[in-house]
N, C-alpha and C positions, 0 to 999 in steps of 0.2 A: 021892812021899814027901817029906815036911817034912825039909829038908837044914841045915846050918850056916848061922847068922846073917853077914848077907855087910854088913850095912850099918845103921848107924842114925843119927837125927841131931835136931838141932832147927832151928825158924826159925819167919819171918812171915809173913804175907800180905801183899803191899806193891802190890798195887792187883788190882782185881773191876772188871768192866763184864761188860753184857747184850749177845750179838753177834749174839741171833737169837730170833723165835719163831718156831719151828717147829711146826706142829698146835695151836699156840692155848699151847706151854708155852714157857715163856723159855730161854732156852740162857746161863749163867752161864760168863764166863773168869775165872778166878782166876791169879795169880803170885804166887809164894812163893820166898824166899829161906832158904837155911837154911847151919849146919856142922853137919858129923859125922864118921862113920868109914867108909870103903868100903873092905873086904876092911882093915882092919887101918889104913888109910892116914887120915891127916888129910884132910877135904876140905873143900867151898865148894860148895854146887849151885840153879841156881834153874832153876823149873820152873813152868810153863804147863798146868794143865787145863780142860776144857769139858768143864761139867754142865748134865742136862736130867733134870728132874723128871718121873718117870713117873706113870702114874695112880695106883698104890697108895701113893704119897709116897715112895719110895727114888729113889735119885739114881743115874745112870749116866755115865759122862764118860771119855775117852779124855785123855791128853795126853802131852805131850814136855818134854823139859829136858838140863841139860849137868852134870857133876859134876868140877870141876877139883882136883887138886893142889897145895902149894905151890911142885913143883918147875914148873909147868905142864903139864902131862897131862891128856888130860880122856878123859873118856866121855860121849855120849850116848844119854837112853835115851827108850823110847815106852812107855806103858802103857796099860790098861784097868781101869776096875774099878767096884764098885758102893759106894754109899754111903746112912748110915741116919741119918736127922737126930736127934739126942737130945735128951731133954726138958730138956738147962741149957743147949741153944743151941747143941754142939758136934756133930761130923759124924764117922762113922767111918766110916773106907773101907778095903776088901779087894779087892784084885786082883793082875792080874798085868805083869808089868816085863819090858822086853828092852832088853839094851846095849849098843854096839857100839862099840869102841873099834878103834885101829893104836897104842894106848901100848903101851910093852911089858909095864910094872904094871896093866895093868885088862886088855888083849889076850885075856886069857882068858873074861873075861865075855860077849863075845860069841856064845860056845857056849853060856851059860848063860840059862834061864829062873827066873827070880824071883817071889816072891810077899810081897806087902808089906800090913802094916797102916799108914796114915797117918792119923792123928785131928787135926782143927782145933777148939778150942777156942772161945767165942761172941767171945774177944776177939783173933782173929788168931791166935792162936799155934798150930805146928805140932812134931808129932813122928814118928816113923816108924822103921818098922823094916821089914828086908829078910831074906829065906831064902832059899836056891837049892832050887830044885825040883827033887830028882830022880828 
């Protein structure tokens, strides 16, 4: 079941390159910079995904990234998820998030599994939101 909104935020894409083709399809790394809110708190997060274009045109890509504080805190998390290319050029993606923090403010999310919508825009721009799965 679809839990409380744990996180949302905005940001960029601040650099793509191709790291592979694999079976004839190119394998895209994206990095994205963003702020926002985790669990309530002001944050800073940039994050790294690798997508590969299936046959039926939907996108699949795993990645990582770190979510810091202003007091310095951070969390790390890894995801999966699938994504649909849209007709003005931007890309929505649905999957799921795991984070693993020793903060004692994030400590908890480590128990936690998440599921996030991230939408990129044709001109770089990023937004996203987070839920905890329970």
């Amino acid at each position: 079941m679809l839990g409380e909104k744990i996180g949302e935020g905005t940001g960029k894409v601040i650099a793509q390159r191709v790291i592979s083709a694999q079976g004839g399809q190119p394998k895209m790394e994206t990095t994205f910079q963003g702020t926002g809110k985790l669990m309530g708190l002001v944050s800073q997060e940039t994050g790294t995904y690798c997508v590969a274009q299936r046959a039926d045109g939907s996108l699949f890509g795993d990645g990582q990234g770190i979510v810091m504080n202003p007091q310095g805190e951070s969390a790390s998390w890894t995801a999966q998820g699938v994504g649909l290319p849209q007709k003005d050029g931007s890309t929505r993606f649905r999957g799921a998030l795991y984070f693993a923090s020793t903060s004692p403010t994030w400590s908890r999310l480590t128990s936690v599994a998440a599921v996030y919508e991230f939408e990129v825009d044709a001109q770089g721009h990023t937004k996203a939101q987070l839920f905890e799965w329970k």
